[in-house]
N, C-alpha and C positions, 0 to 999 in steps of 0.2 A: 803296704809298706814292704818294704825289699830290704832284707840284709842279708850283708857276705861276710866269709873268712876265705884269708889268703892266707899259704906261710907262704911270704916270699924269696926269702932265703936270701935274706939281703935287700933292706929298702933301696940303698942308691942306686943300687945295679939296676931293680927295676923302673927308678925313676931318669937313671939316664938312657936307657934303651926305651923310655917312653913306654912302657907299658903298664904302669901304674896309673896316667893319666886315659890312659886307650882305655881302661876298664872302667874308671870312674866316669866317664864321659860316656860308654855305649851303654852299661848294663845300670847308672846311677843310681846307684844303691842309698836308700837312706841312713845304713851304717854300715861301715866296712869295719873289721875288725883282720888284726895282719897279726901275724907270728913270725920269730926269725927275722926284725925287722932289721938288727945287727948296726944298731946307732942312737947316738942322741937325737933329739927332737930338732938340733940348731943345725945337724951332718945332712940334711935330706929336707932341704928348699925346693917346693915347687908351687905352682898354684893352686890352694883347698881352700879357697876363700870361701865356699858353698858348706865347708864341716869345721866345727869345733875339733881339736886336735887333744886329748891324754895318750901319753910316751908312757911307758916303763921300761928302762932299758935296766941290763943287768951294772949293779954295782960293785963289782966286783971283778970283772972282765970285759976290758971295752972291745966292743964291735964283737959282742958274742951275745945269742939269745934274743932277748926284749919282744916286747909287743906293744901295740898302738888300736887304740879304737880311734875312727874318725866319723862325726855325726853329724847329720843335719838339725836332731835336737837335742837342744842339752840337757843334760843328767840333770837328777837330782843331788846326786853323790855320786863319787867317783873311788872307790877304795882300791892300790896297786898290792898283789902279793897275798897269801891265806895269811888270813889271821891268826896269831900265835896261837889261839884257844883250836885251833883245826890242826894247824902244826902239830903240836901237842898231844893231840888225841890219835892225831894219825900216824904218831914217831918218827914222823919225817923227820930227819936229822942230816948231819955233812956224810958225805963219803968221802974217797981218794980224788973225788974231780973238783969236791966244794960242796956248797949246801944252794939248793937247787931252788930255793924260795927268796936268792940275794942276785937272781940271773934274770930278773923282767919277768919272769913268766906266765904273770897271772894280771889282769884286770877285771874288776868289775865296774859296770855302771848301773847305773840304778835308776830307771822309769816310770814312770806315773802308775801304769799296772805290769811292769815284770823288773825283772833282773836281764841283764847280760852277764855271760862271765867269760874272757874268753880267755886260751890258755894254750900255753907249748909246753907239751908235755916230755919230760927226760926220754933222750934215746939210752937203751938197754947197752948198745954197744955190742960190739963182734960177739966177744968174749961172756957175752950173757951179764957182766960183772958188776951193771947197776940195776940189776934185776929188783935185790934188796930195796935197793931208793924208789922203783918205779910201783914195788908192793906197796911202800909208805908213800908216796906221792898220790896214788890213787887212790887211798884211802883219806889221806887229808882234804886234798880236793873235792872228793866225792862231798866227805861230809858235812865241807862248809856249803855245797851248793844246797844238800839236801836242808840246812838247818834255813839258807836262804827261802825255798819254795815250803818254808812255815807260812812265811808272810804276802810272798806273792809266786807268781810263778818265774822261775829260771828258763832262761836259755841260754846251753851254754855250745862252745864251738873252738873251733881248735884242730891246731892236729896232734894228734892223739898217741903216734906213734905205734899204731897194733890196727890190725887187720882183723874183725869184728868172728868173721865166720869163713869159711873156705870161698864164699862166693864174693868174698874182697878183695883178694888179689887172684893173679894169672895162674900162679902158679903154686898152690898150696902144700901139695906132695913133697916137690924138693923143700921147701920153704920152713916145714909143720917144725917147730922147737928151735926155729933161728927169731934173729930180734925182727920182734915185730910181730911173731904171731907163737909163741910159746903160752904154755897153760896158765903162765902165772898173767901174761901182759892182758889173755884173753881174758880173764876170770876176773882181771880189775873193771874190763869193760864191763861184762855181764854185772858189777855191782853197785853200776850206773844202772839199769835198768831194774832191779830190784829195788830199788832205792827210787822207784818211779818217774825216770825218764824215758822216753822215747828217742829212737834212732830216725829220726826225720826222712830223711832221706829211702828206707824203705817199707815207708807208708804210704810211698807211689811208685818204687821201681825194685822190681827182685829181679834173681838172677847175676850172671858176672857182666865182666864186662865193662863194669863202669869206675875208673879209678881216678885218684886225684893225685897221685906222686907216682915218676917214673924214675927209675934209674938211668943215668948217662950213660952207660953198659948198653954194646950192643942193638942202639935205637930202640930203646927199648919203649919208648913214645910214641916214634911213629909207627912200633908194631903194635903199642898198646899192650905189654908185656908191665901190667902196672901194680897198682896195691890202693885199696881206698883206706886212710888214714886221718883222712881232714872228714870232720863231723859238722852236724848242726845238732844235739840233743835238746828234747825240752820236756818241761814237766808231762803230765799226762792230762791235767788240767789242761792245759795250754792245745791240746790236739785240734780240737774244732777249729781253731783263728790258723791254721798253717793251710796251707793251698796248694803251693809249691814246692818241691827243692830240688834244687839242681847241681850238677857238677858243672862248671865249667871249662871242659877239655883242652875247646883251641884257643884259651886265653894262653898265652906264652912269659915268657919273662922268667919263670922258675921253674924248679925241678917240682916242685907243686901246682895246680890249679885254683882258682876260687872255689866254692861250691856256696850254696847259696838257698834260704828262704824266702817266699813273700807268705805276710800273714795279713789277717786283717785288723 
């Protein structure tokens, strides 16, 4: 079985430059899961007659945020957003931009033996100034996946907005305490893996090198001057059934890439 995560940074975009269908048709994933899809479900007509379609777009600012799973099979359930009792627990609350659990950002689905969850996580911003929400975001998150992988195993995926260890992005040195790789953003990731998930992706590949988000600064693409931010985590249960993962680099269309598992 083959699934991916996209942020696209905008579904139409990617679906009128035709690169949402390029990807569905060469690498056919039997689930894609997108972040940043920046629309309702009626704004972004094309042909997925081959997948079941769940939207969560943000309610609260149109054409901002959201996320979409699209499947060849169907859930058992379908829950958009953490649930209050994770909210709660993990303080997540409004700030100065909004309250970040009413912007699309989360779906789950729900499989015969796992979870999906997939999620776009708050950027920090220049200024560091949603640091605070991104400590309570990843705490809530975390713990509603962690209470999920009671019952079966999670996979969850997204982009994450933080660059894991130095060998994530290009450039770490100038980088160390800007958004995206500061101690707090890093230490939320680390309590993904404490909380027994695994980083998919370097259970086959170490080393730099390999990023899924470029900056439009300075080609910074085609130098490969990147940051890997788009994840696939899963339980630790779950390790044996994964095979694969992969970035998908020369997929185009966004300032992100796909990246991608097959399991069995």
């Amino acid at each position: 079985m083959k699934l991916a995560s996209w942020n696209v940074n905008g579904i139409r975009a990617v679906i009128r430059k035709n690169e949402l269908q390029k990807f569905l048709t060469e690498y056919n994933p039997d689930i894609l899961c997108l972040q940043e899809t920046k629309a309702e479900r009626d704004q972004a007509q094309f042909d997925s007659t081959d997948y079941l379609e769940y939207w969560n777009s943000s309610r609260t600012r149109k054409g901002y945020s959201g996320t979409a799973i699209f499947t060849k099979i169907e859930p058992i359930s379908v829950v958009s957003d953490i649930p209050e009792k994770f909210v709660s627990l993990g303080g997540l609350d409004a700030d100065s931009y909004g309250h970040a659990n009413d912007e699309g950002r989360v779906i789950m689905a729900e499989f015969a033996d796992f979870y999906i969850v997939t999620a776009y996580t708050p950027n920090a911003k220049d200024d560091l100034s949603r640091i605070p929400l991104r400590k309570q975001w990843d705490k809530a998150l975390m713990l509603y996946c962690a209470e999920l992988q009671k019952n079966k195993p999670v996979l969850y995926c997204g982009d994450m907005n933080v660059a894991h260890t130095e060998d994530d992005l290009a450039n770490p040195k100038q980088n160390r305490g800007k958004k995206g790789f500061t101690d707090e953003e890093r230490q939320g990731f680390e309590s993904w893996l404490s909380a027994g998930f695994i980083d998919t992706f370097r259970q086959f590949t170490t080393g730099n090198g390999h990023y899924s988000w470029w900056s439009h600064f300075a080609k910074s693409r085609e130098r490969n001057v990147g940051w890997r931010i788009d994840y696939w985590l899963t339980s630790k249960s779950f390790k044996q059934r994964i095979k694969n993962a992969s970035i998908h680099a020369n997929q185009m269309g966004s300032d992100h890439c796909p990246v991608s598992i097959e399991i069995t």
